[in-house]
C-alpha positions as CSV (number, residue, x, y, z in Angstrom):
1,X,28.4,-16.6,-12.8
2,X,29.6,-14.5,-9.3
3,X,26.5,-14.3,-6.9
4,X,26.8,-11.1,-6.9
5,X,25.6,-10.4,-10.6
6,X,23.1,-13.2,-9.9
7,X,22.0,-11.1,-7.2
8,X,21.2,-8.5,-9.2
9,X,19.7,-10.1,-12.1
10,X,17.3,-11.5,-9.6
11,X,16.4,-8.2,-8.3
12,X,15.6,-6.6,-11.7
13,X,13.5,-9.4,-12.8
14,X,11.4,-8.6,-9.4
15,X,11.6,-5.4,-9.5
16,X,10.4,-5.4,-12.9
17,X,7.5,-7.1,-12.0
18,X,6.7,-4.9,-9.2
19,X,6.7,-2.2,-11.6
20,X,4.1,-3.5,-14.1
21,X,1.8,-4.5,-11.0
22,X,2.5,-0.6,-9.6
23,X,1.6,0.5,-13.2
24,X,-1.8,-1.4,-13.9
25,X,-2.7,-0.7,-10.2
26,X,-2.8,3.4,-11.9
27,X,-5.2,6.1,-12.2
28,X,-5.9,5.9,-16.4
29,X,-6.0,9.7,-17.4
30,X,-6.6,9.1,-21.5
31,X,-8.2,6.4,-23.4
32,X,-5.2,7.1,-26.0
33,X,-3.0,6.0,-23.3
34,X,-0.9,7.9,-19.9
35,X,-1.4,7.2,-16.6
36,X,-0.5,8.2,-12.6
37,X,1.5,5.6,-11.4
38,X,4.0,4.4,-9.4
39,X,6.0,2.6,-11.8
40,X,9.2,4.8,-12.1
41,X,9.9,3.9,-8.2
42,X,11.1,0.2,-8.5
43,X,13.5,1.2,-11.6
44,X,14.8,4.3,-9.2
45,X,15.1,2.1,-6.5
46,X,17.4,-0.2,-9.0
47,X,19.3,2.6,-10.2
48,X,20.1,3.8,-7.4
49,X,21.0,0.2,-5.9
50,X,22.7,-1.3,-8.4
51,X,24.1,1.6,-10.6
52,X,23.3,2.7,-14.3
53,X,22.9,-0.4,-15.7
54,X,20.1,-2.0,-13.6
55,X,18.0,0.7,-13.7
56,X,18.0,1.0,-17.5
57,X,17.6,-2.8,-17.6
58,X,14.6,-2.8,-15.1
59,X,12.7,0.0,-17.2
60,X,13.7,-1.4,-20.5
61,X,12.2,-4.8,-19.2
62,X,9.4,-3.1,-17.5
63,X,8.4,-1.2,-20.9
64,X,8.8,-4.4,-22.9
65,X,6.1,-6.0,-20.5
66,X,3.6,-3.5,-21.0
67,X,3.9,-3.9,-24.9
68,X,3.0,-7.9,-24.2
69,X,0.2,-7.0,-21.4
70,X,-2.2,-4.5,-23.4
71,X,-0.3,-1.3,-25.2
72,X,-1.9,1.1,-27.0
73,X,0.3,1.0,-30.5
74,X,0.0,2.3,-33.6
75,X,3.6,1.8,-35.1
76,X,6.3,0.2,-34.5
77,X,8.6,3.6,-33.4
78,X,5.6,4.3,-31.3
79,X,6.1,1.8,-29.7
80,X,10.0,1.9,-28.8
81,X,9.3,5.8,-27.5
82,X,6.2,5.3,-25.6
83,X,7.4,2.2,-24.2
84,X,10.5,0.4,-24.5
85,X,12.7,4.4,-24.4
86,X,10.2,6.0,-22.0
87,X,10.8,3.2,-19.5
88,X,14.3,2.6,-19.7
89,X,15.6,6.4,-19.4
90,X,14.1,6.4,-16.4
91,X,17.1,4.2,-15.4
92,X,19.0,7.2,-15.9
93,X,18.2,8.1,-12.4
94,X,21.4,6.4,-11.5
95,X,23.3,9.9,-12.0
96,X,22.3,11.0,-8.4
97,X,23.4,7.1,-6.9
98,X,27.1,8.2,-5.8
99,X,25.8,10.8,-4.0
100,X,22.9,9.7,-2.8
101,X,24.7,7.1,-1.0
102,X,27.7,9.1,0.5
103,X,24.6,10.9,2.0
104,X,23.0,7.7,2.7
105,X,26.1,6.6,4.5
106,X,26.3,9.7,6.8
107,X,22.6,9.5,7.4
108,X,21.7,13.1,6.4
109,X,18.3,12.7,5.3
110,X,18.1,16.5,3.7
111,X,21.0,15.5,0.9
112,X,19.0,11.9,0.3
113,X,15.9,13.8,-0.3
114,X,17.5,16.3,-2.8
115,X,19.2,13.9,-4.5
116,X,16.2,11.0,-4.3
117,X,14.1,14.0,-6.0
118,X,16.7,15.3,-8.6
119,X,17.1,11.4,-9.6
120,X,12.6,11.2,-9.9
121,X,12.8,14.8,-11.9
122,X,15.8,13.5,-14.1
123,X,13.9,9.9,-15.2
124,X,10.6,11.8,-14.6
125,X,11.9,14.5,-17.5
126,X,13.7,12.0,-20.0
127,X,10.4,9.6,-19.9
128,X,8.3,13.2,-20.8
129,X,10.3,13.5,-24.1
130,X,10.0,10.3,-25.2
131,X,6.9,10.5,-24.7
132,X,6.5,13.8,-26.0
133,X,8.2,12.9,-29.4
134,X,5.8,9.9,-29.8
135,X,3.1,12.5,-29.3
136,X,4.2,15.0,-31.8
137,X,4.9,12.1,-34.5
138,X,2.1,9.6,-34.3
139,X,-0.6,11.3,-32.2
140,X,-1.2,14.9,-33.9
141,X,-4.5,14.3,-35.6
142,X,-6.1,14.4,-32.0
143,X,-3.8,17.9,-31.6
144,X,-6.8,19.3,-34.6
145,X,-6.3,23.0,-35.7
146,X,-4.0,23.6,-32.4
147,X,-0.2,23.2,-32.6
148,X,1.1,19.4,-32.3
149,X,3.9,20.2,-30.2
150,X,1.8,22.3,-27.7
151,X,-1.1,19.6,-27.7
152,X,1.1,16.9,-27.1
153,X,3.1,19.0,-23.8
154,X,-0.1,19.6,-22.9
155,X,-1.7,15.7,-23.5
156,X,1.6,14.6,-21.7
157,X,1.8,16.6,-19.0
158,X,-1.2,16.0,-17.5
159,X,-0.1,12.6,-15.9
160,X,3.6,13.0,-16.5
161,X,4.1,15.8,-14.0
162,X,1.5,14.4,-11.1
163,X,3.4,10.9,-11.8
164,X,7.2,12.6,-11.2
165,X,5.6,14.5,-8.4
166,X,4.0,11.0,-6.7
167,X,7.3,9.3,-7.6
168,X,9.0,11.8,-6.0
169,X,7.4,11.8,-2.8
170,X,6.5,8.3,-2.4
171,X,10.9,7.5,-3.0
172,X,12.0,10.1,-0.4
173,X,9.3,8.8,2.3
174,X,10.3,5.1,1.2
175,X,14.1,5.5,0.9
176,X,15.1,8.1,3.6
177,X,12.8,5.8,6.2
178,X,14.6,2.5,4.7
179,X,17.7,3.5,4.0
180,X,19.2,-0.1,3.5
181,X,17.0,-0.6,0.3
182,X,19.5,1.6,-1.2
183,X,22.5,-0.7,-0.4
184,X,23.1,-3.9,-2.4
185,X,23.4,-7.0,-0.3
186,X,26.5,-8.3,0.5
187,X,27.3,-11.7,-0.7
188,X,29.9,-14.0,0.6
């Protein structure tokens, strides 16, 4: 195996980690389950750094660990959309990494914010569906006499859209001031 991809696997096993600590160390909004936390920025951060891939392997792993340290499942398709989907689109960030690091390279800190917070919006958005669909499926009996798919926008929202907004901001501070997280090492 090439150091390189050795490199890498390394990095989304600790990043994955990271990512479970940032996401027990959370504000808990529902006893059902959703939480503000800063667990999308370590699979951005991967993404971004190592490209499509990574990321999606970091939140997949990510999602699988929170299924062994305490979920809150009812089925088994429950499951794979609250945890092992909703994680691992938000590897999906990777569409801004090209970008991101020709702007990165030229230092203009405007066009690595844009594209940082299109990237968190993007992963931020695809984890909201899965989530969402989950909701709609096995959760409607909490929705009562209101509409599911309302109740479960609604339900979902309320720590999805702080969460994206907190990712967001917490990956533009982090990566515009750091810039050389963004860059893989290189390896001889």
């Amino acid at each position: 195996m090439d150091r390189k991809k050795l490199l890498m696997m390394v990095e989304i096993a600790i990043f994955a980690a990271i990512g479970l600590v940032l996401d027990q160390v959370s504000f808990k909004m529902w006893a059902q389950g959703g939480s503000i936390s800063f667990v999308m920025v370590p699979i951005m951060l991967m993404a971004i750094r190592w490209g499509l891939t990574a990321g999606l392997t970091t939140g997949l792993l990510i999602g699988v660990m929170q299924m062994m340290f305490g979920a809150y499942i009812v089925h088994w398709l429950q499951a794979i959309l609250d945890y092992g989907l909703a994680f691992t689109v938000v590897g999906l960030a990777a569409i801004v990494r090209k970008p991101l690091l020709e702007a990165t390279q030229s230092l203009n800190k405007v066009k690595m914010a844009l594209y940082i917070v299109i990237g968190a919006l993007v992963g931020g958005a695809l984890r909201f569906v899965s989530h969402l669909l989950a909701g709609v499926v096995f959760f409607k009996e909490y929705a009562g006499d209101d509409n599911v798919w309302a109740y479960s926008i609604i339900y979902n929202s309320t720590y999805m859209v702080p969460a994206t907004i907190l990712t967001a901001i917490i990956a533009v501070i982090l990566f515009t001031s750091a810039p050389r997280l963004l860059q893989k090492v290189k390896t001889t």
